[in-house]
N, C-alpha and C positions, 0 to 999 in steps of 0.2 A: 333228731332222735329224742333229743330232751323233750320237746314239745308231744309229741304224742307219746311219751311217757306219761305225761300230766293228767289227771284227771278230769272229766266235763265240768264239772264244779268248779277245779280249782283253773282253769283253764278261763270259763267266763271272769273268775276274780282276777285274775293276772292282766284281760283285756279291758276291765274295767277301770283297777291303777292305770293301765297306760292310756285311755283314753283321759282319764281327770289330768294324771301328768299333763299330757300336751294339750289339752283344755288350760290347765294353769298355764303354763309354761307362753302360749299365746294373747294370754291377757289380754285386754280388750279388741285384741284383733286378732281372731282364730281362725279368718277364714280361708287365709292359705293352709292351713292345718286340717278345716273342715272336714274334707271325706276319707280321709283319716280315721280321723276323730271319729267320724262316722259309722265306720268299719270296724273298729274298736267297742263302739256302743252297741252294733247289731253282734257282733260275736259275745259282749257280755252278756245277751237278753236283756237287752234295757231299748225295746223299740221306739220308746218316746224319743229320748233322747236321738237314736241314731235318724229316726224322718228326720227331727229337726236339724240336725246337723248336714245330711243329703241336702236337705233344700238350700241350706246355706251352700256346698258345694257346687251344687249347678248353678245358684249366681254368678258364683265366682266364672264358673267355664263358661255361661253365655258371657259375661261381660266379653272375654278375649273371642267372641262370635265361637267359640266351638258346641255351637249348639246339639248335635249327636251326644257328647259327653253329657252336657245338658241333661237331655231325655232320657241317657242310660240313668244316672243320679237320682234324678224325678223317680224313676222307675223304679227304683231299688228302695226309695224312701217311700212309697205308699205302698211295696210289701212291708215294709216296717210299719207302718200306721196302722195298715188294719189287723197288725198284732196285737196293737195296745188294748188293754183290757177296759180299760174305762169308757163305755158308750161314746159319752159327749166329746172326751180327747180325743178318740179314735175318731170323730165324726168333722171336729174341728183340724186335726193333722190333715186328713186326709182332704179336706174342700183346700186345704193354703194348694196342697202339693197338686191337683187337680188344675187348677187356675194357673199355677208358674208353669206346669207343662204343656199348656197350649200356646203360648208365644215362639218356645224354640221348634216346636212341629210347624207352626204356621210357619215358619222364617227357613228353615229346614225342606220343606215337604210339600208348602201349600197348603194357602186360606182355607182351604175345604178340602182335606187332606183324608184319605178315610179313618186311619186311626186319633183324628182331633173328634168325630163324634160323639164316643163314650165317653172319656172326660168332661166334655161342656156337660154334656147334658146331665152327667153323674155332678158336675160343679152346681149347675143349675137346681137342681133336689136337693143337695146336702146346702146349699145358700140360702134355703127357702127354711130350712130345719135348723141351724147352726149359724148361717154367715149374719155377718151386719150388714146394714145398709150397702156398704161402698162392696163388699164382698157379691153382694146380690145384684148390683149393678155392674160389676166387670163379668159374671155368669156369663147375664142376659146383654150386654152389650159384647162379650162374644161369641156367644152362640147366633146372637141377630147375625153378623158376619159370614161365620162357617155358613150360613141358609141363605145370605144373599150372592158369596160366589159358588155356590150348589146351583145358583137361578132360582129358588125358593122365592122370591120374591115379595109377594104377599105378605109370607109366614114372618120375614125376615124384615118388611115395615113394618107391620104390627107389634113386634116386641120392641121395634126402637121406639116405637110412639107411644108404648106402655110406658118404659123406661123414664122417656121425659114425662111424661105425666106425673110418676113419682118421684121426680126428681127436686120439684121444686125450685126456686131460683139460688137460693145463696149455696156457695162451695159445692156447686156443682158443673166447673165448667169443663174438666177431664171428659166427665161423663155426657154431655153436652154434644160435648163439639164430634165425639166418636158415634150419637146415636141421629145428632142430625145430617154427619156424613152420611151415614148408614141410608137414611130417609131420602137425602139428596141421590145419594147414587141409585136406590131401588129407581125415582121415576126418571132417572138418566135412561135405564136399560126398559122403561118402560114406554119411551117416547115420549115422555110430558117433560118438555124442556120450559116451558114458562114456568111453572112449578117447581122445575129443582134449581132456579137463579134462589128464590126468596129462602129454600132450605138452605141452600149453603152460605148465604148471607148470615143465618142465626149460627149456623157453627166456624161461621168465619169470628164474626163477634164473639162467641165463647173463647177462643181459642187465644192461646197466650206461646212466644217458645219458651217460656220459662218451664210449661208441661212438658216440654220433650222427654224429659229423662220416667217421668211418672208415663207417658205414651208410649216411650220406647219397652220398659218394663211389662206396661200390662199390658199391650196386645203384643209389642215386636217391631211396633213401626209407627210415623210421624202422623200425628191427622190432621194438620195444617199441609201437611205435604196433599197428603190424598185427597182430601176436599175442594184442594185448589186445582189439583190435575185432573179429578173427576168433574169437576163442575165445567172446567175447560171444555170437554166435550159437546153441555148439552148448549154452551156459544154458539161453537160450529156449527150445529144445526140450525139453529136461531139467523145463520147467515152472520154470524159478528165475528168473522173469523180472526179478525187481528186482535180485537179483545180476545180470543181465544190461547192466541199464542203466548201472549203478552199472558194470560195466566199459568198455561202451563208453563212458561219458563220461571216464573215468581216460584211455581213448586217446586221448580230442579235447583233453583235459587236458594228456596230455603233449606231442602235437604242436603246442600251443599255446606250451609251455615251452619248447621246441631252437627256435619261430620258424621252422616249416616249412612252406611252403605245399603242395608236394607229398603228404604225412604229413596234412596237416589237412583238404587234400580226401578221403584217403584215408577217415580216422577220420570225417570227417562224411559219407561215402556209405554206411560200414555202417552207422552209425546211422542214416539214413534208413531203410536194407533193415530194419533191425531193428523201427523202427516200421511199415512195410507189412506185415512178420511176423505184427506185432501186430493187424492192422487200422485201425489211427491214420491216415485218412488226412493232416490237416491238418499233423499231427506229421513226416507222411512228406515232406510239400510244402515244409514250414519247415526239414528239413535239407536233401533235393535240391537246395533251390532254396541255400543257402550253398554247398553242394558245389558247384554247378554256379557257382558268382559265384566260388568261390577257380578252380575248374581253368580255367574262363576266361582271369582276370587272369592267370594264371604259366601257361598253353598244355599243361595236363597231359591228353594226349588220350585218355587211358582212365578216368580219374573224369568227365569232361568227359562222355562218351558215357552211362556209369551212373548218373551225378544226369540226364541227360535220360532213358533210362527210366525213374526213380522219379517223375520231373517229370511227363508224358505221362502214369501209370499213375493217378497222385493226383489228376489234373485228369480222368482218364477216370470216376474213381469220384464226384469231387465233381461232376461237368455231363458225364451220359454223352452221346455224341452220333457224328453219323458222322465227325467232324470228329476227334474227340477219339481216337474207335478210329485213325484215318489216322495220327493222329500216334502212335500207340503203336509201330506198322508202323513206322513210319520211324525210331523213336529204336531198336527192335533192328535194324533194317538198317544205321544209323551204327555202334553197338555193334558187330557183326558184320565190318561194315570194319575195326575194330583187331586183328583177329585170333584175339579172346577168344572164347571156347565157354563157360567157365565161369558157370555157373549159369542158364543157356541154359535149361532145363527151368522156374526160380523164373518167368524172362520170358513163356517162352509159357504158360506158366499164367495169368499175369497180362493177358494177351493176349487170353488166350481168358475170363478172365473179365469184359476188359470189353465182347469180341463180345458174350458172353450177357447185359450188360446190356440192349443194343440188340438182342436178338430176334436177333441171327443166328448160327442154337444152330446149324448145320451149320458155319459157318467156325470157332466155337469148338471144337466136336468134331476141326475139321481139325487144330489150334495146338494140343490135347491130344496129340492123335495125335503129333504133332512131339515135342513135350519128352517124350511115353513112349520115341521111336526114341533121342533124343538120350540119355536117364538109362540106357537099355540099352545103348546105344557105348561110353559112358564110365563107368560105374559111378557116375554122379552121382545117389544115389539118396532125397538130403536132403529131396525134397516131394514122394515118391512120393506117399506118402498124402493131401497135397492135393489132388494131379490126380486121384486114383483119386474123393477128394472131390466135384472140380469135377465131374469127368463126371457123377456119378450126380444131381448139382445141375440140370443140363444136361438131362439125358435125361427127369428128374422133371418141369422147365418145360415143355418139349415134348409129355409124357405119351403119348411114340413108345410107352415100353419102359419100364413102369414096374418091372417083374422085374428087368432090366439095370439100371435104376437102384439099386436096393434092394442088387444085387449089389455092384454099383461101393460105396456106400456100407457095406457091408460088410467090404470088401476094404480100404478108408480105414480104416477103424476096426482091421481085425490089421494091417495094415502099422504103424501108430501105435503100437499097443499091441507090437509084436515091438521095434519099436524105441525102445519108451519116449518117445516122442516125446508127452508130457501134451497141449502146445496143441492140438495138431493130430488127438492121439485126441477130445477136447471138442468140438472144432469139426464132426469126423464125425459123432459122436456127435448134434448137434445138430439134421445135416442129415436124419441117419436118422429121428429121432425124429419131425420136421417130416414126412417122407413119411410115415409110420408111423402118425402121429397122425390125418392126413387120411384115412387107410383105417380108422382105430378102431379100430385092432387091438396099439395099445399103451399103458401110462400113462407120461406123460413122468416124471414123479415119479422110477420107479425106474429108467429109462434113466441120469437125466441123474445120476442121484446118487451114483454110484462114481466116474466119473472127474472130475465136480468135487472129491469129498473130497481126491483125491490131490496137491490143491495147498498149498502152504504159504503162498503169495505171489503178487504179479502179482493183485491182488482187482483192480485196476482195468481190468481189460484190457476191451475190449468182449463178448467171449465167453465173459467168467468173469461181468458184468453178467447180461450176455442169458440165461445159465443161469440164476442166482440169482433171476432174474424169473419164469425159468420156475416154477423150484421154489416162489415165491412164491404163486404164483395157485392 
């Protein structure tokens, strides 16, 4: 009753002693006090003060991962910034709080999350007006990001190659190793896997874990993690699959070392993809399902949604059913909700093959047709030749259009072969031979026996077996 007794005036004076109090009183370590402190300085009318102190508060709550807390704090500290009266302050408040609030949305919500947009790009404009160097380089090394899991592609190497370009070499290996990820992953998703060995080589080299804590901060998560479990990918293609593994465990390795939950959901959802690559389903199930129990426990809503499509996809292959296909529907329409596009073509492939488990070769056909529209939008053209695969798969069961079939399978097999892509020319190859075989109008012998030779390694994979069987008989 005392308190609103008080007047407006004396009311901001009163929260202004208490805020200096326990600003003093906290001496050089205020920041368990921070939003506090914080709330103190925005009830005085002193907006400078209370951003700055919000931002200091959502440090603190990302540190303990309560990222939500995070983005409320952010949030309430750039209505306070763009109170401040002074153009430059208010320009300068406002780019810090802009940039700290896209880590805990990425980590929270996902890499391409709808509401991380406006900030980047609002970061990106006020960094080009107000930030410094390293300010103007965390913008656009995350905005490159939010555009490359959009499927942006293009737009999303072009700013990392901007990026290094003014980068320059000295004390700049943070920035480095996050924009040559960036570069490596675009032609990962873009089918040029000779091309993204040499990129991730230069941000292999940049990278140090002594950056973890400066990586963890300004995006959310490890890029010696990501670089290594991304580049693992475009191995397997390559046909080098045991190098393959042998990197991707190096990244669950390392993210296991800096103590990242973030990073370890991260490292453990490609290697689940890596195993579905492979056809492992069990393999695929046994890291989904860890990916999917770390992004859980620490709320990381974009692995969170990707180990539930590997989860759905591995349980749709082990007990197909209509229950099973429902749930695949529904873990890419969660997926979908974070705002990600990327790799949106591997999903409905996978979609559609496990419609065509269950006989409903028309919905399947539908979910090819989608990730053909989706890989030609965005130039994502990393499992062309499995869908061109699946289809002819698809069309062969039905025995609509076994010409179209034979073609689709055709078409898998030069897409493969243009792109070097070994697994996936074998696997064509298999499917061809398998129609081919049924018409008697080929011997599997010499089909299958040029693009198995071309392996070195990866003997275990199910589809270098299933050859070898062939060739056996």
């Amino acid at each position: 009753m005392a308190y609103a007794e008080v007047s407006p005036l004396q009311r901001r004076r009163l929260h202004l002693r208490v805020a200096r109090a326990l600003e003093q009183a906290s001496g050089d370590a205020p920041d368990a006090a921070s939003a506090q402190i914080a709330s103190h300085y925005e009830q005085a009318g002193q907006p400078a003060q209370a951003a700055a102190f919000y931002r200091r508060a959502a440090g603190v709550a990302q540190s303990v991962y309560a990222y939500d807390e995070a983005i409320a704090l952010l949030t309430r500290g750039l209505v306070q910034a763009d109170r401040v009266a002074d153009p430059q302050e208010r320009a300068s408040q406002s780019l810090a709080l802009q940039l700290d609030l896209a880590p805990p949305i990425r980590i929270a919500r996902g890499w391409a999350a709808p509401e991380l947009e406006a900030p980047l790009r609002r970061a990106v404009e006020l960094s080009r007006l107000v930030g410094d160097s390293n300010q103007q380089a965390r913008a656009q090394v995350s905005l490159s990001f939010f555009l490359a899991v959009r499927a942006e592609l293009a737009q999303a190497r072009s700013l990392s190659e901007e990026l290094i370009a003014g980068l320059g070499t000295p004390g700049s290996g943070t920035y480095s190793v996050m924009a040559w990820t960036n570069i490596m992953g675009s032609l990962v998703q873009q089918g040029d896997w000779m091309a993204a060995e040499p990129a991730y080589q230069r941000a292999h080299a940049a990278y140090d874990e002594a950056q973890h804590a400066e990586h963890a901060s300004l995006m959310g998560g490890n890029f010696g993690v990501l670089a290594a479990a991304w580049s693992a990918h475009a191995l397997w293609f390559r046909g080098l699959a045991d190098q393959a593994l042998q990197r991707g465990h190096e990244a669950l390795e390392m993210a296991n070392r800096v103590a990242h939950p973030f990073s370890r959901a991260l490292a453990l959802s490609y290697l689940a993809t890596q195993h579905a690559l492979r056809g492992e389903h069990a393999l695929t199930l046994d890291y989904a399902r860890q990916a999917h129990e770390v992004a859980e426990q620490y709320h990381v809503g974009y692995y969170l949604a990707w180990a539930g499509m590997l989860l759905a996809w591995a349980n749709a292959k082990q007990s197909p059913g209509a229950n099973a296909v429902a749930a695949m529907r529904a873990a890419i329409e969660g997926f979908h909700a974070t705002g990600a596009r990327l790799r949106l073509p591997l999903y409905l492939g996978m979609l559609a093959e496990c419609l065509g488990d269950v006989g409903e070769t028309e919905a399947a056909l539908a979910a090819l047709d989608q990730a053909f529209e989706c890989a030609g939008r965005t130039g994502e053209h990393w499992v062309d030749a499995e869908l061109y695969r699946l289809r002819g798969e698809l069309l062969q069961r039905s025995s609509a259009n076994l010409a179209e079939a034979e073609s689709s399978l055709t078409k898998a097999i030069e897409i493969a072969t243009a792109q070097r892509a070994l697994p996936l020319e074998l696997r064509a190859t298999l499917s061809w031979t398998t129609l081919r075989t049924s018409q008697g109008h080929v011997d599997p012998h010499e089909v299958v026996k040029a693009p198995l030779a071309r392996f070195t390694e990866g003997f275990d994979q199910p589809d270098i077996v299933r050859a070898r069987a062939l060739l056996a008989h």
